[in-house]
N, C-alpha and C positions, 0 to 999 in steps of 0.2 A: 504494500500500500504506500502510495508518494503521498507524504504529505508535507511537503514542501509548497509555501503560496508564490506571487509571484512577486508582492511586494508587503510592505508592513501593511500597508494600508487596508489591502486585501485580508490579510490576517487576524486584522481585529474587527473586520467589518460585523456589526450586527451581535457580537458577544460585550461589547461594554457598555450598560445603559448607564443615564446616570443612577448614582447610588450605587454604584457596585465598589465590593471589597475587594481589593487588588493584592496581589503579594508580588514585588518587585526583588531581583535576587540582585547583587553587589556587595560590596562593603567600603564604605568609603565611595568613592569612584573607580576600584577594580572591578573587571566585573558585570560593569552595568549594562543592560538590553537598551543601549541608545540611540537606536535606530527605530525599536518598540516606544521607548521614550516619547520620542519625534510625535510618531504616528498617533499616540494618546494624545497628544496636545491638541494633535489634527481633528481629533475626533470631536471636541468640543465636550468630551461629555463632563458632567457636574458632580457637584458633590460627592468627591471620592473619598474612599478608606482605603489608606496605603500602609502594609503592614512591609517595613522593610531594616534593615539593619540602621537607616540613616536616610536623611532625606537631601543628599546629594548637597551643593554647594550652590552659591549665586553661578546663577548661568549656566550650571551644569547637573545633567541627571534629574531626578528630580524635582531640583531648583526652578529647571524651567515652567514644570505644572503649580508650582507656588506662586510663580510672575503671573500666569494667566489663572489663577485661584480657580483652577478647579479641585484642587486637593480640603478637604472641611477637616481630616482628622487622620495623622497620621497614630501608629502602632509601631516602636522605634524605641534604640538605645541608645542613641547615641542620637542628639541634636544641633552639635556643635558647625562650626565654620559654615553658616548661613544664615544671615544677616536678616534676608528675608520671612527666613522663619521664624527669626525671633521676634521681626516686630508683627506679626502677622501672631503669636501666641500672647505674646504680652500687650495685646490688644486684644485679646477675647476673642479674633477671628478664626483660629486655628485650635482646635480640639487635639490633644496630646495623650495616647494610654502609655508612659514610659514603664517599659518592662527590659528586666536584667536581659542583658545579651545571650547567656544561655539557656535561661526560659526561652527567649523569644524563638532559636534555633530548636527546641524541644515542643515549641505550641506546633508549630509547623512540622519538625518530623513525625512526632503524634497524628496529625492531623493526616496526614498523608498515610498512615499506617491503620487510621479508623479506630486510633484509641481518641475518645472525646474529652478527657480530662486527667491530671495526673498531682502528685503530691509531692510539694519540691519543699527542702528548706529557707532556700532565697530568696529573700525579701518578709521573711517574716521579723515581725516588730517595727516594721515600716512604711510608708505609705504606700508603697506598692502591694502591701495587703491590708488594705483598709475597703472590709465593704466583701471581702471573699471569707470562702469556709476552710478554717481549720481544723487538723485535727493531730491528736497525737499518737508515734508509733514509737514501743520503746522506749519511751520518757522521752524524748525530741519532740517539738509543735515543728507542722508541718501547711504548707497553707497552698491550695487547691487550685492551680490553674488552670484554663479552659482550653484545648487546642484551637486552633485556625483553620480553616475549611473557606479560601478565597473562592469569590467565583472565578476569577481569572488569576493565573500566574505569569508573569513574563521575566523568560530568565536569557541568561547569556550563555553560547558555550562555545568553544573552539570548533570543533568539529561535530557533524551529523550525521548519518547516511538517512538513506529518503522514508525508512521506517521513524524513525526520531532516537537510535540510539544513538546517544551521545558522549562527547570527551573532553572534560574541562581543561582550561589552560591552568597549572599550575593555583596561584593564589584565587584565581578568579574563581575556582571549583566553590568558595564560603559560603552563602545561602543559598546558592543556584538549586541544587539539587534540592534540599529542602522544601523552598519553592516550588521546584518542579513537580513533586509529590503528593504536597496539598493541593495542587488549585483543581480546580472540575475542570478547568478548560487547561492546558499548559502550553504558551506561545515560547517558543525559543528561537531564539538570533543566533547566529553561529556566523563563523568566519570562512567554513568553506564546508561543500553539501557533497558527500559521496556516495557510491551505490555501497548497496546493502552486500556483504561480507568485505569490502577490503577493512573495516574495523576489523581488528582480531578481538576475541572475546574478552581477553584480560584488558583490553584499554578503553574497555566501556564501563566508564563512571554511574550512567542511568541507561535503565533499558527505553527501548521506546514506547512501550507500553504506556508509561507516564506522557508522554508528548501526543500531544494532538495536531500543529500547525509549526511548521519550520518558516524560517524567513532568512534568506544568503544577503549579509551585507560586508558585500566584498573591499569596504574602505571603514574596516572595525579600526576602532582606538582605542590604547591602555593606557587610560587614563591612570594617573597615580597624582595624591596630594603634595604639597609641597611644605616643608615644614616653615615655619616662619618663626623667629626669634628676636628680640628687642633687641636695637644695638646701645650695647654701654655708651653711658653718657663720659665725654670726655675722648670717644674712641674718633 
């Protein structure tokens, strides 16, 4: 089965309404389906829930669905180095569920595994379980969180073949796959589309079973941050 489309455009056509919950795979700017990016912008559609490690930077990844607000409420660990987001939450416009980075990676493996909830130590005594159910196992409190089941997931990966097994690039592999797993729909971006066996089996990361819709964007970019540090005064 090819399920390769022939452009993003094509690919998201008619599965994002607005209101839909999204799961975006990256970390930082490794990573990112930014060519999938693009095409959600394109799409106009509204009031999004983006469950992703980080909501990308001014100008980049993410950042750009912030410029054109269609994003109401990201699901994220990390909020840092975007400008935009921050005045867009400390203006009451942007709704935030900040959850620990390893929850967030365990809502989503969960979720894609069909367990619907699990019982972690992390974040208990803090406001990240304020409002959920504890319980205790062995004398430890443990505090209950919920998996994630997106409608749509759009992740990134090196290579394809036209079934959807796929093969991450090195770092870039961080929430793709997880991603990939949860969403009912799985769009993936890749950098180059081959027929079904020259993968050999061991260098398939995801089978395609999880993929439903491929997309070949033959001018991908590895994006990486840039660290920035003050310069001494006097220097």
């Amino acid at each position: 089965m090819n399920k390769v489309y022939p452009s993003a455009k094509a690919a998201l056509e008619g599965i994002v309404p607005d209101g839909s919950l999204l799961a975006v795979g990256g970390f930082g700017l490794c990573g990112i389906p930014e060519l999938l990016i693009d095409a959600l912008r394109d799409t106009g559609a509204k009031n999004l829930t983006v469950i992703s490690n980080n909501a990308g930077t001014d100008g980049f990844g993410l950042g750009k669905l912030l410029v054109t607000r269609q994003i109401s409420k990201m699901i994220s660990s990390y909020v840092g180095e975007n400008k935009e987001f921050e005045r867009q939450y400390l203006a009451g416009e942007l709704e935030l569920e900040f959850t620990p980075q390893g929850t967030l990676a365990e809502k989503l493996r969960a979720g894609g595994a069909g367990i619907p909830a699990f019982f972690t130590r992390t974040g208990v005594g803090t406001l990240v379980a304020e409002g959920k159910e504890t319980r205790e196992f062995d004398g430890r409190t443990y505090v209950m969180e919920r998996s994630l089941v997106p409608d749509v997931s759009l992740v990134k990966a090196e290579v394809a073949d036209t079934s959807g097994n796929l093969r991450f690039r090195l770092t870039a592999r961080n929430f793709n796959p997880a991603a990939a797993t949860a969403g009912r729909i799985c769009v993936v971006e890749v950098g180059s589309v081959v027929k079904v066996g020259e993968l050999a089996p061991d260098d398939i990361h995801l089978p395609g079973i999880y993929v439903h819709r491929i997309v070949h964007n033959a001018n991908t970019n590895k994006y990486i941050e840039k660290r920035t540090v003050s310069v001494p005064q006097g220097a």
